[in-house]
C-alpha positions in Angstrom: 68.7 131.2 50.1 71.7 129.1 51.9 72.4 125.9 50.5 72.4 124.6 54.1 68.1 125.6 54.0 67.8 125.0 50.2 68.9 121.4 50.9 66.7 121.1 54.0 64.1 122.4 52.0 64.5 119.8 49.0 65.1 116.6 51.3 61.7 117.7 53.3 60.3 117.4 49.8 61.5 113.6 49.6 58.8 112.8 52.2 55.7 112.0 50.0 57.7 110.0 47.1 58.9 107.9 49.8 55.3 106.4 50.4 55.2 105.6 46.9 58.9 104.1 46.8 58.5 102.0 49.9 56.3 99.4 49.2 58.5 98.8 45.5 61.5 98.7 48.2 59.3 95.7 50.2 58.3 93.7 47.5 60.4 94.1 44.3 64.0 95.2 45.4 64.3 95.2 49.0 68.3 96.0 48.5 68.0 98.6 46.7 67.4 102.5 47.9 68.1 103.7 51.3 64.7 105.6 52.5 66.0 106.0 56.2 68.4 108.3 57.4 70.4 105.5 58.9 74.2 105.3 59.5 76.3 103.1 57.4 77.5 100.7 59.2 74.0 99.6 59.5 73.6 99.2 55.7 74.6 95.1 56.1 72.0 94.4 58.7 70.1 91.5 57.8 66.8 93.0 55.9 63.2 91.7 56.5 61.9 90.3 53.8 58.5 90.5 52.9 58.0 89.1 49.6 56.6 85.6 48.8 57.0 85.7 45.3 59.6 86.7 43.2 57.9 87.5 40.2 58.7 91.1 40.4 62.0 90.7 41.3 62.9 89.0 38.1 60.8 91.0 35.8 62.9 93.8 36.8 66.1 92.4 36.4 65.4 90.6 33.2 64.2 94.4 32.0 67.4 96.1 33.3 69.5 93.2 31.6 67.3 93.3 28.4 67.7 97.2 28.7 71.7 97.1 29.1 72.1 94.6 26.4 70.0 96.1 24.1 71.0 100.1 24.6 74.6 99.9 26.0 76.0 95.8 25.0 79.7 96.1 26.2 80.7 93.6 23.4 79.3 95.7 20.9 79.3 99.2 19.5 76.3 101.1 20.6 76.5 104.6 19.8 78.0 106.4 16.6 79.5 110.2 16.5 78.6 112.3 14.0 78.3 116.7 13.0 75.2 118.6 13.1 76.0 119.2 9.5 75.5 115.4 8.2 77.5 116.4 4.9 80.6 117.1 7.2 80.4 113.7 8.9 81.0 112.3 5.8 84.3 114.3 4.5 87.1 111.9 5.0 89.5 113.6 7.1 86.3 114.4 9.3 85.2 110.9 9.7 88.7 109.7 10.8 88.8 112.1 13.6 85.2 111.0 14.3 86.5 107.2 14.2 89.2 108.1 16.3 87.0 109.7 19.2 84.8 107.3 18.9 87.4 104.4 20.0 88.5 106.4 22.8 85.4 107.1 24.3 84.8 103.5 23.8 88.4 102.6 25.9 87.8 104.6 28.6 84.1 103.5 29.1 85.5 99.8 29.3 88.2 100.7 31.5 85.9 102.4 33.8 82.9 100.7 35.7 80.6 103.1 34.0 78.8 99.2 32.4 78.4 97.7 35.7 76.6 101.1 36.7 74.5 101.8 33.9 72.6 98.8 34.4 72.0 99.3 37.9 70.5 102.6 36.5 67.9 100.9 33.8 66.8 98.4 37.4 66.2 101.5 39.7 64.4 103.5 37.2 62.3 101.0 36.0 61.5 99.9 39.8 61.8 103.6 41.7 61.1 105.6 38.6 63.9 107.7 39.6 68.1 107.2 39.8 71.4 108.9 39.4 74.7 108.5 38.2 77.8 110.9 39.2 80.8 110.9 37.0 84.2 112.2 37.4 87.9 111.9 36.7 89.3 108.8 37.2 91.5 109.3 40.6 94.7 108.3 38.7 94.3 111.0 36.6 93.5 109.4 33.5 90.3 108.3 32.0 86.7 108.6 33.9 84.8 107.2 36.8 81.1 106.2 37.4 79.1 105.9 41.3 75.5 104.9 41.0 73.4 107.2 43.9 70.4 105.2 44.8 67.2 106.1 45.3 66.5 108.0 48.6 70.4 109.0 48.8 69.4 112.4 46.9 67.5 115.0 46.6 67.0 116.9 43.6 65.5 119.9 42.1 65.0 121.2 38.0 65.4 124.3 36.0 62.5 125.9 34.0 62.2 123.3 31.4 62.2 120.5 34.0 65.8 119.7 33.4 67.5 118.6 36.6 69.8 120.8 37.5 70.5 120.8 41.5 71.3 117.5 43.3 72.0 117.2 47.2 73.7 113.5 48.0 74.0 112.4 51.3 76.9 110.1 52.1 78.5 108.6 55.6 82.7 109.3 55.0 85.0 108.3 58.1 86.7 110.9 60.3 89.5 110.1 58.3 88.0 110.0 55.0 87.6 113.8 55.8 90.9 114.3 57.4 92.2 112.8 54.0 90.6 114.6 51.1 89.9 117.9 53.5 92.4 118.3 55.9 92.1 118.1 59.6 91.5 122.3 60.2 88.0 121.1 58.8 86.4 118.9 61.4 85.0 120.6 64.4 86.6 120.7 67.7 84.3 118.0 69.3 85.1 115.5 66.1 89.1 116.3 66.5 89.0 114.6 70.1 86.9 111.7 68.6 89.3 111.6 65.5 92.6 110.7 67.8 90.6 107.7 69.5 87.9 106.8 66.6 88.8 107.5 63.2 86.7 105.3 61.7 83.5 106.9 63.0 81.8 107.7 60.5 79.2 111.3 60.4 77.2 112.4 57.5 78.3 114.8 54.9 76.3 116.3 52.1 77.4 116.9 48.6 74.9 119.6 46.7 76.0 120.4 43.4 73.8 123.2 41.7 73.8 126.1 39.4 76.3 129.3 40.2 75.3 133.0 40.4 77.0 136.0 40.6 80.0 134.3 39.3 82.4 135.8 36.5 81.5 133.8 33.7 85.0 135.6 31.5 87.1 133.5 34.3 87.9 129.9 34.5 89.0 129.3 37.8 87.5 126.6 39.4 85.3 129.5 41.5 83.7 131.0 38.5 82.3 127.6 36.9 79.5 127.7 35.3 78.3 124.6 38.8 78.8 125.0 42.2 80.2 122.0 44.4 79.9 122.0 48.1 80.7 119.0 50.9 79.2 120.3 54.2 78.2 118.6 57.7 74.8 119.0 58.0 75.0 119.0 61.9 77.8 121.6 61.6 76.7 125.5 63.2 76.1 127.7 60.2 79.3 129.5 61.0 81.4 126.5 60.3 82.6 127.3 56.7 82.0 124.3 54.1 84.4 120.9 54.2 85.1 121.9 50.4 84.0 124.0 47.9 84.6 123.8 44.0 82.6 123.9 40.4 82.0 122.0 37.7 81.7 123.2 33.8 78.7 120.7 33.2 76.4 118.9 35.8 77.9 115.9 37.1 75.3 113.9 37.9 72.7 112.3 35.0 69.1 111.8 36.7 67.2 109.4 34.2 63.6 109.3 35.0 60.8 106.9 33.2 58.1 108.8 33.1 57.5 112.9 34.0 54.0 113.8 35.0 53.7 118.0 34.9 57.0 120.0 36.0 57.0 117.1 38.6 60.9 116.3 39.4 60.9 112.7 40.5 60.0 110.2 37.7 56.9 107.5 38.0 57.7 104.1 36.8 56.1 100.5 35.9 57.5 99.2 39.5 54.6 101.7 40.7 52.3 100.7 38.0 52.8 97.1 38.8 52.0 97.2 42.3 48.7 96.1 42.6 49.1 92.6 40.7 52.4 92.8 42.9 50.5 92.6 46.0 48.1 90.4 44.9 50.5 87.6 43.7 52.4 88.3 47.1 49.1 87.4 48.9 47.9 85.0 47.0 51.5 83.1 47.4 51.3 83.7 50.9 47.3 82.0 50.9 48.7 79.6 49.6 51.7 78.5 51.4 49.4 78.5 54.3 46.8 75.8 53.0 49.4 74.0 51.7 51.4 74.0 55.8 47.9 73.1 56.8 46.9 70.4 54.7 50.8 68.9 55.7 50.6 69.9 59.1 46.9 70.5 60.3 46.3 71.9 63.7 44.9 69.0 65.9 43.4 68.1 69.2 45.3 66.1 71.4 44.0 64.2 74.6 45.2 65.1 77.8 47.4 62.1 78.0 49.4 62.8 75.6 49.7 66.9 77.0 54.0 65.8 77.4 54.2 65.8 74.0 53.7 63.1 70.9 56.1 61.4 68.8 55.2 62.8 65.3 58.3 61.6 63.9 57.6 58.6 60.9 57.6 55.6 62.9 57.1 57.0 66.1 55.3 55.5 68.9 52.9 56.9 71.3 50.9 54.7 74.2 47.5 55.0 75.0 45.5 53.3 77.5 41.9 53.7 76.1 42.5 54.1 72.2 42.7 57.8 72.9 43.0 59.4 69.3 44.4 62.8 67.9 42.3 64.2 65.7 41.8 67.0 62.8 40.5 70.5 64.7 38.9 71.2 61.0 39.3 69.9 57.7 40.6 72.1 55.0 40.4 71.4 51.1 42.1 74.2 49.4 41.7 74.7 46.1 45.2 74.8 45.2 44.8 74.2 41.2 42.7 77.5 41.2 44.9 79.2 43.3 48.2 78.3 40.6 45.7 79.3 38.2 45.0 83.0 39.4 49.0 83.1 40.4 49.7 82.6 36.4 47.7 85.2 35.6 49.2 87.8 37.7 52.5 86.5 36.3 51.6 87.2 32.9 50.0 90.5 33.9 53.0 91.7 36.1 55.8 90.3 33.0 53.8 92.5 30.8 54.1 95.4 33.0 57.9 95.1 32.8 58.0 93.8 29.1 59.3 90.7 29.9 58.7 88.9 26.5 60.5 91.7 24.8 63.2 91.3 26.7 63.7 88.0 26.6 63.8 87.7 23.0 66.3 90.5 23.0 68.4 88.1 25.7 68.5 85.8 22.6 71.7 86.3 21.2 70.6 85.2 17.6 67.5 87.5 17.7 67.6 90.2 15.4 66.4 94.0 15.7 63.8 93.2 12.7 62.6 89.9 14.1 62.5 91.9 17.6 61.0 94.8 15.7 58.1 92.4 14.1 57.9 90.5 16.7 57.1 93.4 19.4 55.7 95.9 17.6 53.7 97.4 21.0 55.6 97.0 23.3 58.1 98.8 21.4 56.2 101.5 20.8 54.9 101.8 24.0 59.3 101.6 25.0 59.4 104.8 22.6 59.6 107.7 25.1 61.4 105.6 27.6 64.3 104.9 25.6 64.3 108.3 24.5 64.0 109.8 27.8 66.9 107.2 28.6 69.3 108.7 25.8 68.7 112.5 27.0 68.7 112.2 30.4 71.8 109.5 31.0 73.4 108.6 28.2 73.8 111.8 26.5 75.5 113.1 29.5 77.0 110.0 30.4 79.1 110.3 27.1 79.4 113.9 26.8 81.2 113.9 30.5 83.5 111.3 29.0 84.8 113.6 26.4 85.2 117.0 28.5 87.2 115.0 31.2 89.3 112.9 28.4 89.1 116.1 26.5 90.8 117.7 29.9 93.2 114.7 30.3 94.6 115.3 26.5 93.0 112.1 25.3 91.3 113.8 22.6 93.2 114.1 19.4 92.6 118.0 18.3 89.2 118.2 15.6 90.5 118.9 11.5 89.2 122.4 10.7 85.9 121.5 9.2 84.8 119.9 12.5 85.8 122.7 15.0 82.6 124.9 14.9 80.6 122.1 14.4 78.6 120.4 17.5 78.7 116.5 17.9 75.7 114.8 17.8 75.3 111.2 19.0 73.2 108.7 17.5 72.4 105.0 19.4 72.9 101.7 17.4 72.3 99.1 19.7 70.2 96.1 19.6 66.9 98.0 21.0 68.0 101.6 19.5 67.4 99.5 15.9 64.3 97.6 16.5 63.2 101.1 17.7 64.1 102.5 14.3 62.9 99.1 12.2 59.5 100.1 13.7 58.4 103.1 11.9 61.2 101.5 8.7 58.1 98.3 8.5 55.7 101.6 8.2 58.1 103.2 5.3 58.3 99.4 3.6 54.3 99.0 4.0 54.4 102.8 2.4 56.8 101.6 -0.5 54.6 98.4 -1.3 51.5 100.7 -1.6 52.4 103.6 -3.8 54.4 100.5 -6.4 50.8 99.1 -6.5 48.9 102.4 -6.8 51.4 103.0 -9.7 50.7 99.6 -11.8 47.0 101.6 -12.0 48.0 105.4 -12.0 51.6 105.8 -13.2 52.0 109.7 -12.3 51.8 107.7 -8.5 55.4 107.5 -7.8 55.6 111.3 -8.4 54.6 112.2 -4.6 57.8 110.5 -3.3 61.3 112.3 -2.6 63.1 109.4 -3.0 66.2 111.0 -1.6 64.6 111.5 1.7 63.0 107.8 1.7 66.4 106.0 1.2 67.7 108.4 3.9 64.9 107.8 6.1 65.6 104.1 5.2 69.0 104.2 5.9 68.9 105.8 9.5 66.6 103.5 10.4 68.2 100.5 9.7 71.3 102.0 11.3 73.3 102.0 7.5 76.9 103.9 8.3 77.3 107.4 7.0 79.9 106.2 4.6 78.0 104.2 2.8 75.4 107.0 1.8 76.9 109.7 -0.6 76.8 113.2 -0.1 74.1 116.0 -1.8 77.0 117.2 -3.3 78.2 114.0 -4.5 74.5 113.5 -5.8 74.0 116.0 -7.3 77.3 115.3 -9.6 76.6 112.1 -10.1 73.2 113.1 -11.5 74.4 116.0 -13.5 77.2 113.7 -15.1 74.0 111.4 -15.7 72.0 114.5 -17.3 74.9 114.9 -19.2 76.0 111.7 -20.7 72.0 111.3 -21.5 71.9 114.2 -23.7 75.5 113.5 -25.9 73.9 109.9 -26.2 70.7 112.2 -27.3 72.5 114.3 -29.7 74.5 111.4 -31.0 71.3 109.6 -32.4 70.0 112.9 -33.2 73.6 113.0 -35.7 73.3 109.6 -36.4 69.8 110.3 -37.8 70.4 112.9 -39.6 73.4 111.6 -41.8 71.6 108.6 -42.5 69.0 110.7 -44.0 71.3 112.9 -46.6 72.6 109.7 -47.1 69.0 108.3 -48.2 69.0 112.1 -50.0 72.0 111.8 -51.9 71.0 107.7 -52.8 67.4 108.7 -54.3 67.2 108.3 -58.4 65.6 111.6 -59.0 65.3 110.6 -62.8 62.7 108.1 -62.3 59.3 108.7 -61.3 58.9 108.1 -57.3 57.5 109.6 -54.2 60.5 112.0 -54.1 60.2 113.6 -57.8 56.7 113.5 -57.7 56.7 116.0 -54.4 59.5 117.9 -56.3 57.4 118.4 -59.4 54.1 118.9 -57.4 56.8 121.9 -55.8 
């Protein structure tokens, strides 16, 4: 298939997730996502805005904060490098080098924008239930750069094991945007005229990045990567060859979803699962904004004298010559109490949609991951394939990108020997990551308390525990540093030299013992009659 029709294909595909995205764009985050094909310089045109309440709103940018701070703080470390083989994380040589990439990766993020883009990631997941991030090389040449692609700027497509793997991003470039980064030969004749008297008109142009066939895969030219990158015009003839063409060696753009259903490729999210109450408290606002106009300013009927107008302003006067009187067309009583009352409630219900109390208490820069862990048990729980989904399908990515580029750009000091074959794994150690973890620690603590009071009643109790693995188990979850643990091999020394010094100490009594006896022996008076001589004689 052409890209040009595969990319038709996928952005025809766009149409029924927009029906669910719309309304979220209406009511929740009206400036966010771009669901209509529209040029850019129409992107600043005052919006209508149909909310009344903006419960929604902040729910979902308390979560996205709540989310940033608690997953990927900027003031704090967040993520940890280590080896597949845990052993060799902790050789010293190893670590340092670990250490090492670790700060770098940690330079370059901060130099970047890649924090201001993240979080934009976490608010348009949890509202659209879909968003991407591209990253690239920095355009000086060093470091790495991060553009967030909102929702209904892309369209996108997954491998076999629902793995997104082909994106097509729409974008609006100037005629001399193009003319810049492609060269002039690559506009069409009719957009060369307009180029010498409009540069700045702007046309559509289509980036599709997706796997390559056919391609050499013992080459390295930027032709045989293992991703294909094309710009094209979509209103170019299909004879008009692409604006650019190249390849990447890993996909460039991390799709985070919230929630999968089936080999569906777009993500649902609590933004759709919140829309009901979300309507409802918009309505209900609305209601009551209405009663309240009426009770303030009540429609009226007004004599025919006064059909030029009356004076409603305080003070005013209007003349009448017989008492005419304006009066009330109806009477209205709203029940406003009840209305704040059924208002609250949706407030409550549509925060816990969004886990608003858990994020606020993770705003709270005392709060710690076990109090957050205690304190939000569920809702942490319930966070649990979110955050992981959040890891493998952005962050993971995010960072491995980081290191091929810097990796590429000779920031990356070369690995010691014992960490060349090895692959890096990443572990998360922020704020959330931890209460995370502290959730199923509480279960290993509440595990620990039982078998210590099983064994005050049956002492072969403790004998069903590999203690080894609970203190490991312990330790990851409470995010301990792998220094701090020793290795099996260090164990396993330790507890020999244990083994050993136990059985000298044993042998040493068993000395000690034995002497003293001879010496008892050799003490005895054998001439006089006692239990020695007696068993002697009786021999």
């Amino acid at each position: 298939m052409k890209i040009q029709d595969l990319n038709k294909q996928l952005w025809d595909g766009l149409d029924s997730w927009k029906t669910l995205w719309r309304p979220i764009h209406e009511l929740m985050l009206p400036y966010r996502s771009r669901l209509e094909d529209q040029e850019n310089q129409n992107w600043g045109k005052e919006k209508a805005d149909l909310r009344f309440d903006g419960t929604a709103t902040r729910s979902l940018r308390i979560l996205s904060a709540g989310m940033h701070g608690g997953l990927t703080n900027p003031s704090a470390k967040w993520f940890r490098l280590g080896l597949e083989d845990l052993n060799l994380s902790k050789v010293s040589a190893v670590r340092r080098w670990l250490d090492d990439v670790e700060n770098i990766l940690y330079a370059q993020l901060r130099k970047s924008n890649f924090y201001q883009a993240v979080q934009n990631n976490y608010l348009e997941a949890a509202g659209f239930g879909t968003t991407a991030l591209f990253s690239e090389a920095h355009s000086s040449g060093v470091g790495v750069w991060f553009r967030v692609i909102t929702t209904g700027d892309f369209a996108i497509a997954t491998d076999y094991q629902g793995r997104v793997n082909t994106l097509f991003r729409r974008d609006w470039l100037t005629l001399q945007q193009i003319v810049d980064r492609f060269g002039e030969d690559k506009l069409q004749e009719s957009q060369k005229t307009l180029y010498e008297n409009q540069p700045y008109h702007m046309i559509k142009v289509i980036h599709g990045v997706l796997p390559r066939t056919g391609h050499d895969v013992t080459k390295v030219d930027i032709k045989n990567m293992p991703f294909q990158s094309v710009y094209f015009d979509p209103g170019a003839p299909e004879s008009q060859p692409f604006l650019g063409e190249g390849g990447f060696k890993s996909f460039p753009y991390h799709v985070p979803r919230w929630d999968v259903v089936g080999n569906n490729a777009y993500g649902y999210s609590p933004g759709m699962d919140a829309l009901p109450d979300v309507r409802s408290i918009n309505g209900i606002t609305a209601d009551l904004l209405t009663a309240v106009e009426k009770e303030v300013n009540p429609p009226v009927n007004v004599p025919a004298e006064f059909e030029d107008g009356l004076d409603l302003m305080p003070g005013g006067r209007n003349t009448s010559t017989n008492n005419a009187k304006v009066t009330a067309t109806y009477q209205i009583s709203p029940n406003l109490s009840a209305g704040s009352e059924l208002k609250r409630e949706f407030k409550n219900d549509i925060g816990e949609w969004f886990y608003t109390p858990l994020f606020i208490l993770l705003a709270n820069p005392n709060a710690t991951a076990t109090e957050i862990a205690k304190k939000n048990e569920e809702q942490l729980i319930q966070m649990g394939p979110v955050i992981q989904r959040m890891f493998i399908e952005l962050l993971n990515p995010a960072i491995g990108r980081t290191f091929s580029i810097c990796n590429g750009q000779g920031l990356i000091p070369p690995a010691p020997p014992e960490a060349q074959q090895q692959g890096i794994n990443i572990e998360y150690i922020g704020t959330l990551a931890q209460a995370q973890k502290l959730v199923g620690v509480q279960k290993l603590e509440r595990f620990v308390g039982f078998v210590g009071g099983v064994a005050e009643i049956f002492p072969q109790a403790p004998d069903n525990v590999d203690i080894d693995k609970l203190i490991q188990e312990h330790a990851d979850g409470t995010g301990v540093p792998n220094g701090v643990l020793n290795s099996d091999k260090v164990i396993l020394q330790i507890r020999e030299a244990r083994a050993q010094r136990a059985a000298e100490q044993a042998q040493q009594e068993r000395a000690m013992a034995g002497a003293q006896t001879a010496q008892a022996l050799s003490n005895a008076k054998t001439g006089e009659a006692n239990m020695l001589t007696e068993a002697q004689g009786a021999a």
